[in-house]
C-alpha positions, 0 to 999 in steps of 0.5 A: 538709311531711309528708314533712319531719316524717317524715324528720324523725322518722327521722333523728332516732330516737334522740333521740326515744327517750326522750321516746317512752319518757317519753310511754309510761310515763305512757299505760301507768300510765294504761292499767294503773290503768283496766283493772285497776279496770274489771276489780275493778268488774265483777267484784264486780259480778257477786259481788253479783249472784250472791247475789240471783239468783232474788230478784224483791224485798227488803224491808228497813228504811227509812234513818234519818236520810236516811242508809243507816243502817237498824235490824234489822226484827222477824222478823214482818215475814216473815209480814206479805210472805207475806200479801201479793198476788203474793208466792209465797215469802217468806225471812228474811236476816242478814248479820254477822261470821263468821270461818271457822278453818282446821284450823291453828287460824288465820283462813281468809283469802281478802282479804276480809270474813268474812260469817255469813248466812242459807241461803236457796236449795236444788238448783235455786232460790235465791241459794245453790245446792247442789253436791255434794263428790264422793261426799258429798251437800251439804244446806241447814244445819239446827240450831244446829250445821250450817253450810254454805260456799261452795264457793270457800272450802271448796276454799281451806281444804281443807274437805269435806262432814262436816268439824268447821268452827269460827266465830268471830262475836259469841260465842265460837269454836263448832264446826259439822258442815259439812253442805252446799257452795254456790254463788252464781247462776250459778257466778262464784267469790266472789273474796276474800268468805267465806260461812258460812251457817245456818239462820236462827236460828243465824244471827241467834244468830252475828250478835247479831241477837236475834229481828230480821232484815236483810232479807226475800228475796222471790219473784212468783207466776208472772204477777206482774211485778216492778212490781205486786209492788213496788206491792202491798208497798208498799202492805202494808207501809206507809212503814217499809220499803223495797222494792228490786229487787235491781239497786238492792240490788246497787248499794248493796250493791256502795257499798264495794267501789265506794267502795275502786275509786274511791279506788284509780282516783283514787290510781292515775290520780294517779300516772299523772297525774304520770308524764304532767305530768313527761313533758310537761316532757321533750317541750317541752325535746326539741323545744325543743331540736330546733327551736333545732338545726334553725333553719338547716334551717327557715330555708331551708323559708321561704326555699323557700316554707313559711308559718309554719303549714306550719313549726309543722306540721310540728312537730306532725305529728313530735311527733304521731308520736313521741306516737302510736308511744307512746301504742299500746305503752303501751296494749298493755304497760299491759293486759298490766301490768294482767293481771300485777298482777292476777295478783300480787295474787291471789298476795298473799292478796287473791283476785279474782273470776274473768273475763276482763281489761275492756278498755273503749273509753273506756280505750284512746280516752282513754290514746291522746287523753292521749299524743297531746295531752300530746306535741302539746301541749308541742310547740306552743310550740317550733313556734311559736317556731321559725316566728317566726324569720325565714329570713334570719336562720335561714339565717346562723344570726344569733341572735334580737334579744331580750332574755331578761328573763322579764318575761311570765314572771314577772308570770304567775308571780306572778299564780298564786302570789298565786292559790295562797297564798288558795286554800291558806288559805281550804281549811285553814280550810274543812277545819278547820270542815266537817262533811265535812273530806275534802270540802274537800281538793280545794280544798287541792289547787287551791291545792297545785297552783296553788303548783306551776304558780307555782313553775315558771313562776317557776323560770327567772327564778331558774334562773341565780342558782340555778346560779350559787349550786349551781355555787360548791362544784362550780367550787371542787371540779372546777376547770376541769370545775365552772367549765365545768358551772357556765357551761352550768347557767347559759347557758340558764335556760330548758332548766335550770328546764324539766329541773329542773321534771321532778324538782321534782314527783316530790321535792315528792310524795315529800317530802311523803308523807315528812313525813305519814308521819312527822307520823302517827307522831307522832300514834300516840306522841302518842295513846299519851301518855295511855295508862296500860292495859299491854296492847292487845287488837286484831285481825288482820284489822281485824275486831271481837270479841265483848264477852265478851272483856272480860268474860272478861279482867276477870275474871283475877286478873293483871286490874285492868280492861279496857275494849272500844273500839267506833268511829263519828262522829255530827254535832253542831252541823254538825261530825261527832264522833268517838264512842266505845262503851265495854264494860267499866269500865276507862276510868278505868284505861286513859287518865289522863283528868284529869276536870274534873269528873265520873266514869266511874262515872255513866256508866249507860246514857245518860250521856256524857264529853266533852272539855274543848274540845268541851265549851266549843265546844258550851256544855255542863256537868257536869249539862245534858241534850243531844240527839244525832242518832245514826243510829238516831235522837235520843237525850236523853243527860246530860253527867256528865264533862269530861275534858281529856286530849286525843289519846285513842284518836287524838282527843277522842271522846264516850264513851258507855256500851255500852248507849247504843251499841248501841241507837243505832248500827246493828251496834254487836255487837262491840268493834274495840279493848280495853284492859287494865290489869293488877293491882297487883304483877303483871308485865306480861308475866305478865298477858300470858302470862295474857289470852293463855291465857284468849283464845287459843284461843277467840278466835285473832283477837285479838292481845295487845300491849304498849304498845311492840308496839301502837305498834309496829305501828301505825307498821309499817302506816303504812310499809307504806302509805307504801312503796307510795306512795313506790315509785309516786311514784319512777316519776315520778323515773324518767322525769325521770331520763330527761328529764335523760338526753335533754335533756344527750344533745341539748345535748351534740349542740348543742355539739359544736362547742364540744366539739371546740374545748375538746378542741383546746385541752387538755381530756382526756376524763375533764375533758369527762366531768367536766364533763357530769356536774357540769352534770347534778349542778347541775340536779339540786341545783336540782330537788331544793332546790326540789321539797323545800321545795314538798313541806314546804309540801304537807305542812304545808298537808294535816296543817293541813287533817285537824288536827279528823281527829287523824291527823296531828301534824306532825313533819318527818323532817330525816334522810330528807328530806337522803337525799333530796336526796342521792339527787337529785344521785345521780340527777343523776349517774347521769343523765349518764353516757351523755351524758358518755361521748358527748361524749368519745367525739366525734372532736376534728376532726369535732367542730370542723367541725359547724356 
């Protein structure tokens, strides 16, 4: 039987093609997405590690709140370790914002944050190593107008030992002597990080650390091991702080960038996920296909001997081929896909650390087991049923004696869909309440997924009527050709839903991310209706500005106010709530607030505004004092305004006084927004003209923006996210294009014989062509209909759920979603051409003689 199944493979080459082409693309996404994070991870890793090398402990702030959340430490801590037993040195550390300009004036860019820290290290010890820039010595920063740079972004930025370096940080731009060149540990490159160090206390001037510090770094006395240094500082230093080795300061440290790999790895595996579910549809319909054209040839392996089991396995053991052969070239092409986007990104500006392509174990044992089971998988069935058939009758070819009725079908069909609908509802509502909304979008996605699973066990039982519906406009446009596609569409459900089935996923994801894009449009316009400030002030690089913006812009003439937005979120009553610092008085100005009562002008320093909704949710007035959990701890705050305004700065924050924010939220020092109201009888562009020339060349990361231009880019963003997802999402419609392809190629194989007699009787070639083609269309027609309305129902659910997130208004794109379903009887079309070119091309009298 083993031989059976691979000369079975072999005969059957071409038309295994293009399912081996389907199972590969998904085992080469699979493979790509893990090689290239696995690749970002270590990576970063070794960054992180890099920059506490020769570090034995660091002492920092204890978390607040039980959060990571940590205030400064006052600088006497330093001399409070240096008197501790064991410890040999002692450095203090800041780390804030520091935006390196290039000679263009323009921010030196390499992908990532812009970090200003502390020097600590020299020419043969510390984190921070010196290297000389050829002929020009580097030494450690001193004074306030020293500064030295990674070696990496010097080189990027075409800077030299001795060159003039201005920073951007809390204050205004400033000019440093770049005196000195660094690099990190051991000499890994710091990828898309650049690091402007000082000494410490320009440092903690560029930070706006004031006389505090983040961390102290800490070197043992030789003999001292890093326990009894960990012992003999927590011992003298007492419970407000915490003492770490630096593996645990690297895995904290390294919590966003793990945080950002992991959402891209399960953003990425997602789509690799999809790619393989739409495979799995064109393998079962391929040997679905196979095993009904092979019943004659299995019928006689009975006859001669062959158990049931030996029949199923030797369709297992050709789909485990076919699977295997494909899983390998997807592994090999997805690492060399893997070192191409690798090498694309880097061109892009987003700079990688330097090392070798990871290639785990787990990735090529689990790409390979996904290909193999996803193949073997949705062979089994087609195995199964194909060994129920008795020889007798698959010898005479003498058709099944059953009824197709679907009736186990369509009971497990509605049994899921009666699953889906509660699960859907009860995660919206979970959402909507939760303190952690995105914690519950997995159960939105069970239901989502349920619905789906419901939908296309359903979708044979209702296949026939749909093709009998899709195929009325086909028969009438086509005539004879339509009336024949119609009839095929129709003849057999089961292959017509499973085609189908293919395209109804990738449309109803593609529809979906449609509608969100649109439904977050609608909520930037939405946001922007109470916005009365003429212009915006925001950054390039999704970085903060120092509050002297604001300052410096109200005090134009062309100026009526100016307000600077600081964002964060803090819980109240088991929900977390959007806050917002504000510096500057400009509220009033930039937003039409409907008060209710109350003014922004006694705000003071502990005073906050509030909706009128949340007002009446948390029970609070005008006048009541209420207590606040910030992250730096509890603070009595008055209630001095309730505004009713909604869908200000995409929400209805708590506003609070810069004061209050600043002292309660840990790196609150720079503003990430501001609003600018212009004076009376001043045109708007003239005050544009005039913000620019007052900012522009102290602060060149700060764009001024109109209403229309914020709004603006604001949606480009949004299209920009939403292309790369949508172009993701069209690599599932490519492999169900390729199902199509396969499974008309094989049914067009399966009725040759009734081709050849259609030829016989009159039927041109261009009408057979015709023919194939409408029946594709109608398969498409039925895909695209109902992946768009499953992808409507996706996205209402997910924009109901994230409704308490204010990033959503739900608003339906009714012109991109009828492109889409153009483009699905498109797809259909082009689907079908190599088949139907195949099937004319059939010699009328061969044609007739196949059995």
């Amino acid at each position: 039987m083993l031989k059976v199944a691979l000369r079975g493979v072999v005969a059957r080459k071409f038309r295994l093609a293009l399912t081996a082409t389907a199972v590969l693309l998904g085992v080469l996404f699979v493979t790509t997405t893990y090689v290239l994070t696995d690749t970002l991870d270590e990576s970063f890793d070794r960054v992180f590690a890099q920059s506490l090398s020769d570090v034995d402990m660091v002492v920092r702030g204890a978390p607040v709140n039980g959060d990571d959340d940590r205030d400064r430490m006052p600088q006497s801590v330093v001399e409070q370790v240096r008197g501790v037993d064991g410890v040999a040195t002692a450095h203090g550390f800041v780390q804030g914002y520091a935006q390196l300009l290039g000679r263009d004036g323009d921010a030196v860019d390499k992908g990532g944050p812009a970090s200003g820290v502390t020097f600590v290290g020299g020419r043969e010890r510390g984190p921070m190593l010196l290297v000389d820039d050829g002929g020009a010595r580097s030494r450690a920063p001193r004074g306030a107008d020293q500064i030295a740079i990674d070696v990496d972004t010097a080189h990027d930025a075409g800077f030299h030992v001795g060159d003039t370096v201005d920073v951007l940080s809390a204050g205004p731009r400033r000019s440093f002597e770049l005196v000195g060149l660094f690099r990190l540990g051991d000499g890994a490159d710091t990828g898309p990080f650049a690091f402007a160090a000082f000494d410490l206390p320009t440092s903690q001037q560029i930070t706006a650390a004031g006389d505090r510090l983040d961390a102290v770094y800490v070197r043992s006395d030789p003999g001292v091991s890093v326990a009894e240094l960990r012992r003999s500082l927590r011992a003298g230093l007492g419970a407000g702080y915490d003492v770490e080795d630096p593996d645990q300061i690297v895995r904290s440290g390294n919590q966003d960038v793990g945080e950002f790999v992991d959402l891209l790895t399960g953003l990425l595996l997602g789509f690799a996920a999809l790619g393989v579910v739409v495979g799995a549809f064109i393998i079962f319909n391929t040997f679905t296909i196979l095993v009904t054209q092979r019943t004659h040839e299995l019928g006689l392996l009975r006859a001669m001997g062959a158990s049931r089991r030996q029949v199923i396995t030797s369709v297992i053991v050709e789909a485990g081929v076919v699977g295997a052969i494909a899983s390998g070239a997807g592994v090999v092409l997805g690492i060399a896909v893997a070192r191409l986007l690798m090498s694309l990104v880097d061109s892009l500006g987003f700079q990688i650390p330097s090392g070798e392509v990871v290639v785990l174990p787990r990735t090529v044992v689990l790409a390979v087991a996904v290909g193999l089971a996803v193949t073997v998988g949705a062979a089994l069935w087609p195995a199964i049923r194909a060994s129920r058939i008795s020889p007798v009758a698959a010898i005479g070819d003498l058709p099944e004696a059953r009824v197709e009725t679907f009736r186990r079908r369509t009971v497990v069909g509605l049994l899921l869909l009666g699953a889906s609908v509660p699960v859907l509802l009860v995660g919206i509502a979970r959402a909507q309440t939760a303190d952690d909304t995105l914690g519950q979008l997995p159960l939105v996605g069970l239901g989502a997924l349920l619905l789906f699973f419901a939908i296309v066990v359903l979708l044979a039982t209702f296949a026939r009527p749909l093709a009998r519906g899709f195929g009325l406009p086909v028969r009438a446009a086509a005539g004879v050709p339509g009336a024949i596609a119609r009839g095929n569409a129709m003849r057999n459900p089961r292959r017509t839903a499973a085609t189908a089935s293919a395209l109804v996923i990738g449309l109803a994801l593609v529809a979906m991310v449609a509608v969100l894009g649109e439904s977050a449009k609608a909520q930037i316009d939405a946001s922007d209706s109470n916005l009365e400030a003429e212009l915006v002030l925001d950054t390039t690089q999704f970085t903060g500005f120092s509050p002297e913006v604001i300052d410096r812009v109200e005090a134009l003439p062309q100026v009526k106010s100016a307000v600077g937005f600081h964002f964060g979120r803090i819980p109240i009553n088991g929900q977390r709530e959007r806050i917002i610092g504000m510096n500057g008085q400009g509220l009033a100005d930039a937003f039409d607030l409907q008060l209710e009562p109350g003014s922004t002008a006694d705000l003071g320093v502990d005073g906050i505004l509030v909706a009128r909704e949340e007002a009446s949710d948390f029970g609070w007035a005008v006048g009541d004092t209420v207590s606040l959990s910030f992250p730096l701890g509890e603070r009595a705050v008055r209630v001095v305004g309730v505004y009713g305004a909604e869908n200000i700065a995409f929400g209805s924050p708590i506003f609070v006084s810069r004061e209050l924010f600043r002292t309660s939220v840990p790196e609150a020092d720079l503003d990430y927004r501001a609003y600018v109201s212009v004076a009376p009888g001043v045109r708007v562009r003239t005050a544009k003209a005039a913000v620019e020339r007052e900012i522009g060349r102290d602060f060149p990361n700060l764009e001024v923006l109109t209403q229309d231009e914020a709004r603006d880019a604001e949606a480009e963003l949004v299209d920009q996210f939403l292309g790369v997802l949508v172009g993701l999402l069209f690599l599932s419609e490519a492999i169900a294009v390729l199902g199509i392809v396969n499974t008309l190629a094989l049914s067009v194989h399966e009725r040759t014989h009734e081709i050849g007699m259609l030829r016989a009787v009159g039927m041109t070639r261009r009408q057979l062509r015709r023919s194939v083609r409408w029946e594709s269309v109608i398969i498409a027609a039925i895909g695209g209909t109902v992946g768009l309305a499953l992808g409507l129902v996706w996205a209402w659910a997910f924009t109901s759920a994230l409704e308490t997130e204010d990033l959503f208004r739900l608003s339906i794109p009714l012109g991109r979603i009828a492109l889409l379903a153009g483009l699905s009887l498109v797809a259909g079309a082009i689907a079908a051409v190599i088949p139907a070119w195949r099937a004319s091309r059939l010699e009328i009298f061969e044609a007739i003689a196949q059995e």
